[in-house]
C-alpha positions in Angstrom: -160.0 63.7 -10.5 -158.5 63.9 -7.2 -159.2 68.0 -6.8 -162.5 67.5 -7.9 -162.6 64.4 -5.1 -161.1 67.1 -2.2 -163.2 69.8 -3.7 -166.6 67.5 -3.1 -165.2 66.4 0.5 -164.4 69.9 1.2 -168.1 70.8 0.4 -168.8 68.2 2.4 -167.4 69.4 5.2 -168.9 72.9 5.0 -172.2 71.6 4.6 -172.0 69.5 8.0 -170.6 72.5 9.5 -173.5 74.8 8.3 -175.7 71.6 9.5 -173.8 71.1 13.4 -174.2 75.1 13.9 -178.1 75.0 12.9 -178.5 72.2 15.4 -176.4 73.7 18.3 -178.1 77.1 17.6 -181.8 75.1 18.2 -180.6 72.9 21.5 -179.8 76.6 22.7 -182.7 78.5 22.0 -185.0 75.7 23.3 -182.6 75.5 26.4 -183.0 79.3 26.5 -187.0 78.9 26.1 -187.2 76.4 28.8 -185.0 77.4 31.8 -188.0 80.3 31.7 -190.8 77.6 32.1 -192.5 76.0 35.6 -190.6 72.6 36.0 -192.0 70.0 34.7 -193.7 71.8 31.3 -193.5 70.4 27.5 -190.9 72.9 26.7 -188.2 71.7 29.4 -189.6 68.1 28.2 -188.7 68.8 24.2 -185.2 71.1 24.9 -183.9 68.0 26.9 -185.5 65.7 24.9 -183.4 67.8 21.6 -180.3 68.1 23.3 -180.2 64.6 24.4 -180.7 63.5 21.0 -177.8 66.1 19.6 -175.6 64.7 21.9 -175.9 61.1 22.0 -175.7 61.6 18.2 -172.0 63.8 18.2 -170.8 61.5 21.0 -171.6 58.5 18.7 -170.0 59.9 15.4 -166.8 60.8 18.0 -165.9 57.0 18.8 -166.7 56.1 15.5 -163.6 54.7 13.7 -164.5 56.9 10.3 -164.3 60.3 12.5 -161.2 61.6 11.5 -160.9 64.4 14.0 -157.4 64.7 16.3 -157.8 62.1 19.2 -157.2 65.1 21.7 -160.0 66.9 20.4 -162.5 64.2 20.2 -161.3 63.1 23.7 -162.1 66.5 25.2 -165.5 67.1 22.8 -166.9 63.3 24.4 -165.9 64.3 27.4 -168.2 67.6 27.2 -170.8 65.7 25.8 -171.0 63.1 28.3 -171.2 66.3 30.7 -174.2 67.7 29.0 -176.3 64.5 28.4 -175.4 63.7 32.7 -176.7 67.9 33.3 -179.8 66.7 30.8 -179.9 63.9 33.0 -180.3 66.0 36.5 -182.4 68.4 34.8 -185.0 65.5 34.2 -184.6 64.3 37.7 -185.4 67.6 39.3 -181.9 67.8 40.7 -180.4 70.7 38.6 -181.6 73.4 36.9 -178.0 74.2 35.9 -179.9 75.0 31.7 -177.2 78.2 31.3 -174.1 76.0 32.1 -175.5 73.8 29.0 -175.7 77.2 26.9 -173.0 78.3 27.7 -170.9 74.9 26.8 -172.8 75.2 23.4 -172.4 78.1 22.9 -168.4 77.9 23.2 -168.9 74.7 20.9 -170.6 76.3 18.1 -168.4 79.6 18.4 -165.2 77.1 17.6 -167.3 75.7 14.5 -168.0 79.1 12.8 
């Protein structure tokens, strides 16, 4: 009973793997898509509007008490989020255009999932 428990939490774990690289891989090709648009367009509108989202969402499953992720690690990934969603932030404002340091971050995040 207990393997076939690990096996299913295991396939769990893939799964949100598979799941967290998808959603990385689509903040960074709508990042990608919009540092190439005039300021102001729908695209930089739905990229920060997407990474936002992905963010505020990992940061929230970081301080929940059921993530069971080394502290270190969750310190350092919250830290990086807060980051992005404060670059998002500028981007908004008009007072950065700083999309490839976002990539780039992602990027580096999703490589570590694979």
């Amino acid at each position: 009973m207990r393997q076939y428990y690990n096996e299913i939490v295991q396939g769990s774990s893939e799964e949100a793997r598979k799941r967290e690289l998808w959603i990385i891989n689509e903040s960074i090709s709508l990042l990608s898509n919009a540092k190439e648009c005039e300021k102001n367009s729908i695209e930089i509108v739905k990229a920060l509007f997407y990474t936002t989202r992905v963010w505020t969402i990992f940061v929230q499953d970081l301080i929940s008490e059921n993530n069971q992720l080394p502290n270190d690690l969750k310190l350092n990934l919250i830290s990086i989020g807060l980051w992005i969603l404060e670059e998002c932030a500028l981007i908004r404002r008009n007072k950065s255009d700083n999309y490839q340091g976002i990539i780039d971050i992602s990027a580096q995040i999703r490589d570590g999932l694979k």
